[in-house]
N, C-alpha and C positions, 0 to 999 in steps of 0.2 A: 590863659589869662596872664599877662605880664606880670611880675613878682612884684612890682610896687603895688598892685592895687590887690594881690593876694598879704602883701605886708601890713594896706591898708586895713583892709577888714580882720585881720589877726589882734588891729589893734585896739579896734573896734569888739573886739572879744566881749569885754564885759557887759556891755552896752546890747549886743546879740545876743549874750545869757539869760540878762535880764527879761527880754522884749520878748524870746523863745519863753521862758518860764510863764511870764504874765500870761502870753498865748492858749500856752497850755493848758493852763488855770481857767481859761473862759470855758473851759468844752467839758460836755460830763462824763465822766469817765463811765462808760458800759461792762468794766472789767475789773478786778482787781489788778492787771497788769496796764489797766491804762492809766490807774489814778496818778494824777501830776506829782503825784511826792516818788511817785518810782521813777516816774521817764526823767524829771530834772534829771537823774543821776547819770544819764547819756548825754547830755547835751554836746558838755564837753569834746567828748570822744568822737561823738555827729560834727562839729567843729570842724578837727582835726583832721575827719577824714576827707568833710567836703575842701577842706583847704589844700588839703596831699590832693586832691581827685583835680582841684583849678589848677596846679602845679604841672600838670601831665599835659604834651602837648598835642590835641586831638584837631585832626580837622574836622571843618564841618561843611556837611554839602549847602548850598545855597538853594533854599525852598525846600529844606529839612523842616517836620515840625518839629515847635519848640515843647521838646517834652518839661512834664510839671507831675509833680507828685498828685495834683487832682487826678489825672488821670489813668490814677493805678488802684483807684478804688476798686474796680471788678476785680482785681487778683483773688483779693480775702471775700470767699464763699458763704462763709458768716457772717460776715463785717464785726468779727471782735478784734481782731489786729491793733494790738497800742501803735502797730508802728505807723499805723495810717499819720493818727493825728500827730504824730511826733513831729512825721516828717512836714507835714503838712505845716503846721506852725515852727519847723525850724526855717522850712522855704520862704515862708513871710518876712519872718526874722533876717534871715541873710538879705533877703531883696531890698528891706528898707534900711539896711547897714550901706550895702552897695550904691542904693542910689542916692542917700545921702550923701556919702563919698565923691561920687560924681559930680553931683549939687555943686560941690566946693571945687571943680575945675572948671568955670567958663568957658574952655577955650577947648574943650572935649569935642570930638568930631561926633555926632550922632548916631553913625554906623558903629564907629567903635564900640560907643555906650551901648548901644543894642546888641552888640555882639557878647560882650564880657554880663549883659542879661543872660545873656541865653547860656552863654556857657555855664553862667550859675545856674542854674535850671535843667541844665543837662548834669551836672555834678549832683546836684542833690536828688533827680530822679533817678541816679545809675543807683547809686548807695542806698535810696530808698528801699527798689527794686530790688533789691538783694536781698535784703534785711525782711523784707515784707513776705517775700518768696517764701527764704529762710522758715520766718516764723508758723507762716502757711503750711509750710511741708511736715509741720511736727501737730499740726493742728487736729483735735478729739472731732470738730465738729465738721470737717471737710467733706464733703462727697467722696467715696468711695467711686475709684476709676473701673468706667463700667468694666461687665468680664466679658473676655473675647468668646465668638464662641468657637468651640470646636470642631473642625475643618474633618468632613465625613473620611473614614476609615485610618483615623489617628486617635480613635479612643483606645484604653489598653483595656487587657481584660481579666 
């Protein structure tokens, strides 16, 4: 994404804090780690990184899907993961910071606008996906990876 409109939305910070938080406030929190007075305290940081992650310059194939943090629900085995809904109402967040933004250039070619979507959409699914992973991998309530079984005449005795 070009740095004026990575400047843009930087600038648009607060404005994203706020519309992330309220987000987050609408959904009920299933956890102690998801209740919205904890995650507010990421938001920032979730910012920062989606912002470094639009600064990186990534090609993208043409009839790539456009990944989205919906679609990382299946990861979490449980579905207690705070990081679902974080990310989920950070991605709202950004997209009506950005298209707002856009709004305010007429003269915006439509591809472009489409493009600097998606690449937001790929920034906040990358970081999602890590973070969700992450959290997953420490998780009490996960499925245990089935056991292999033992391949005849490599038992020990």
């Amino acid at each position: 994404m070009e740095e004026c409109w990575i400047r843009d939305l930087s600038n648009r910070r607060g404005e994203i804090h706020r519309r992330w938080e309220a987000l987050l406030r609408l959904e009920r929190a299933d956890t102690p780690l998801a209740d919205p007075n904890t995650l507010v305290h990421l938001i920032d940081w979730t910012i920062d990184k989606v912002l470094f992650e639009l600064g990186k310059k990534r090609p993208r194939r043409a009839g790539e899907p456009r990944p989205s943090v919906a679609a990382l629900r299946g990861i979490c085995q449980c579905g207690r993961n705070p990081f679902y809904m974080h990310f989920l109402a950070g991605e709202q967040a950004l997209l009506e910071a950005l298209v707002l933004a856009q709004s305010q250039d007429p003269l915006i070619d439509p591809v472009h606008r489409d493009a600097m979507v998606a690449e937001l959409y790929a920034a906040t699914s990358s970081i999602a996906r890590f973070e969700i992973e992450s959290f997953c991998s420490l998780c009490q309530h996960r499925q245990p990876a089935a056991a292999k079984p033992v391949a005849a005449g490599s038992a020990h005795n």
